[in-house]
C-alpha positions in Angstrom: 25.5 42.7 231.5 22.8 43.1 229.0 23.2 42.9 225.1 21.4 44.4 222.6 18.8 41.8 221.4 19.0 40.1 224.7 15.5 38.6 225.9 13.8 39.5 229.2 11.4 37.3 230.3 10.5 38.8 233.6 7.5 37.8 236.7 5.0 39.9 237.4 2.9 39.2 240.5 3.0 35.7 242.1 2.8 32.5 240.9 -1.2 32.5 240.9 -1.4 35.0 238.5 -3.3 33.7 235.7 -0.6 33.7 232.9 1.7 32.0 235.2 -0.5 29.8 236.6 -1.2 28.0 232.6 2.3 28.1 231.8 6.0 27.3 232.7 9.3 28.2 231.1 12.8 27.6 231.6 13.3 25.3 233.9 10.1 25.7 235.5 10.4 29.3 235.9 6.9 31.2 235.7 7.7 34.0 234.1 4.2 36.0 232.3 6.0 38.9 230.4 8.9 39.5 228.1 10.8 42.1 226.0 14.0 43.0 224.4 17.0 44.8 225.2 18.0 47.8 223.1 21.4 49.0 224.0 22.2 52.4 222.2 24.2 55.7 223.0 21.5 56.6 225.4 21.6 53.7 227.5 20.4 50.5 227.7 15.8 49.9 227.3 13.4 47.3 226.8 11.2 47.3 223.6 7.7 45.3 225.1 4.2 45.7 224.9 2.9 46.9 228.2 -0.8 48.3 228.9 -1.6 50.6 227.1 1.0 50.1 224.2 3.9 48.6 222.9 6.5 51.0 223.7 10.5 51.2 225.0 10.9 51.3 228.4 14.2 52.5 230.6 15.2 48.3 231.7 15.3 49.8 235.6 11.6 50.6 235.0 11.2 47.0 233.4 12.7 45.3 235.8 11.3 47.5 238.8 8.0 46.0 237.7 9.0 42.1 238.1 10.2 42.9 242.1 8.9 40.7 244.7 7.8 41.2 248.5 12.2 42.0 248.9 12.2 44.5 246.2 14.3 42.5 244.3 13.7 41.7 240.4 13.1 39.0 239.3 13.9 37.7 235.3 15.6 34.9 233.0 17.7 36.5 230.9 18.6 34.4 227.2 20.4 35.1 224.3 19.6 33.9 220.8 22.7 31.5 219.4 25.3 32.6 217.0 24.0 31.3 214.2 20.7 33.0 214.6 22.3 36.7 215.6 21.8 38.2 212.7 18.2 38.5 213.0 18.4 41.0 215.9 19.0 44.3 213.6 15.8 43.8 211.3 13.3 42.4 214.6 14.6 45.2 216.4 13.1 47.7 213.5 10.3 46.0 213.3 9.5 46.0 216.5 10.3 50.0 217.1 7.5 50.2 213.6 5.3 49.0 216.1 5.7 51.7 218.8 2.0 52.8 219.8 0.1 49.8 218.3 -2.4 49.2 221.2 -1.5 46.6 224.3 -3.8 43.2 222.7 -6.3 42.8 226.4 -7.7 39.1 224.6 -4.4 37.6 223.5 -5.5 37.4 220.4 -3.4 36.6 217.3 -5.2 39.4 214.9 -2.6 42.2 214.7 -5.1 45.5 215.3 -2.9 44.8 219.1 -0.1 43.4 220.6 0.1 41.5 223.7 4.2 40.8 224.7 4.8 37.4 223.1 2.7 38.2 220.2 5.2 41.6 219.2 8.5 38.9 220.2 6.8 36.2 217.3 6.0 39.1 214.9 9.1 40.4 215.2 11.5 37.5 214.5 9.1 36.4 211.8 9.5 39.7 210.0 13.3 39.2 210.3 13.1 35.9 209.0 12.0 36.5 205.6 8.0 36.2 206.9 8.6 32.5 208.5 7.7 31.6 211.5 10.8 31.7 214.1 9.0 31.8 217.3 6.2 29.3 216.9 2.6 29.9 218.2 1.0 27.1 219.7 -2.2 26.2 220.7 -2.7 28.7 223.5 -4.0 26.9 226.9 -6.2 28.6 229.8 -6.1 25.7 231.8 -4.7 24.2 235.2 -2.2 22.2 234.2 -2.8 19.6 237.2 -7.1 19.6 237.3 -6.6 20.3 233.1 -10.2 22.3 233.5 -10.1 26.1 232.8 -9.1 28.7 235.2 -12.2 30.3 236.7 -9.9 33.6 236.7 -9.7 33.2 232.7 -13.3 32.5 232.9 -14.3 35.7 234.5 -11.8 37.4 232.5 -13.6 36.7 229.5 -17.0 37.0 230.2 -16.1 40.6 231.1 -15.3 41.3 227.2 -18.3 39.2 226.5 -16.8 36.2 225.0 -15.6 32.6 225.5 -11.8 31.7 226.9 -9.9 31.2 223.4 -8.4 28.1 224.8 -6.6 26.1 222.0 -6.3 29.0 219.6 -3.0 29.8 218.0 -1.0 32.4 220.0 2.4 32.5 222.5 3.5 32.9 225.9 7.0 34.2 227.4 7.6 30.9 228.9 7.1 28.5 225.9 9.4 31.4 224.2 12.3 30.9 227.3 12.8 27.0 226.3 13.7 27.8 223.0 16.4 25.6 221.9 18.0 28.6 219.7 18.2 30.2 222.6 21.1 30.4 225.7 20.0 31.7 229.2 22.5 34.0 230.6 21.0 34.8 233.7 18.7 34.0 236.3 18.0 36.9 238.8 15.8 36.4 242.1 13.8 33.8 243.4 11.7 33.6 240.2 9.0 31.0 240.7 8.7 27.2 239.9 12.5 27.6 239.1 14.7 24.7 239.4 18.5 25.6 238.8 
């Protein structure tokens, strides 16, 4: 069962989807989305950042998104560590200060939006006294095999009229699911590139 503070880190689409295809997480697993788990007197949601906002979500709709061909979801569930539990209360308000803050389309570390990693990283960080928790990296648009950039990410750009932002700070959900501080609880459907 789901905890509050618990992260989702969910797959949407196939493998070839372009955030999948530039990155793997847990054990392989390509997962391209994430939130957390609220659990209140109302039930149990996911706070995320989901076109066209960030917003909290009823978790059957959340994971009713990450379904494959079977209908069945499929997500990596982790927990943070003891020692770092007590930073779920203040991310979790920081997070619900950002209801409404538009859904970041460039993945772009500037704050005017949000894209779901980005809102995870702020979060913790804000909980942490301002210091980083969740680090950004040197984001990567590339195939990790041919190492050139994904024509998809190519196109993708060109369509906001600008270059792929490829080595510029920022996070993904699956660099976030290998987190040391973190315990995976669950693993739930044939999730992709997983090795148990």
């Amino acid at each position: 069962m789901f905890e509050h503070g618990d992260l989702l880190f969910t797959q949407l689409g196939d493998a070839n989807n372009a955030i999948s295809a530039v990155t793997e997480g847990y054990r392989g697993a390509r997962v391209n989305h994430m939130g957390i788990v609220l659990v209140n007197n109302k039930g149990t949601f996911v706070l995320e950042t989901f076109p066209p906002e960030v917003r909290v979500t009823q978790v059957d709709v959340h994971l009713k998104r990450s379904e494959d061909v079977t209908k069945k979801p499929r997500y990596v569930c982790a927990r943070l560590k003891t020692p770092y539990k007590n930073l779920i209360p203040m991310a979790v308000e920081y997070g619900l200060s950002c209801r409404n803050v538009p859904y970041d389309k460039l993945y772009l570390t500037d704050e005017s939006a949000l894209y779901c990693s980005e809102l995870v990283v702020d979060m913790f960080r804000a909980a942490n006294g301002g210091s980083e928790f969740f680090l950004e990296n040197p984001m990567s648009f590339r195939d990790p095999l041919t190492r050139e950039i994904l024509p998809a990410w190519t196109s993708y750009y060109q369509y906001f009229g600008m270059s792929v932002p490829d080595g510029e700070p920022g996070s993904n959900p699956g660099d976030i699911s290998k987190d040391s501080r973190l315990k995976v609880v669950q693993v739930v459907g044939n999730v992709t590139g997983y090795r148990p």
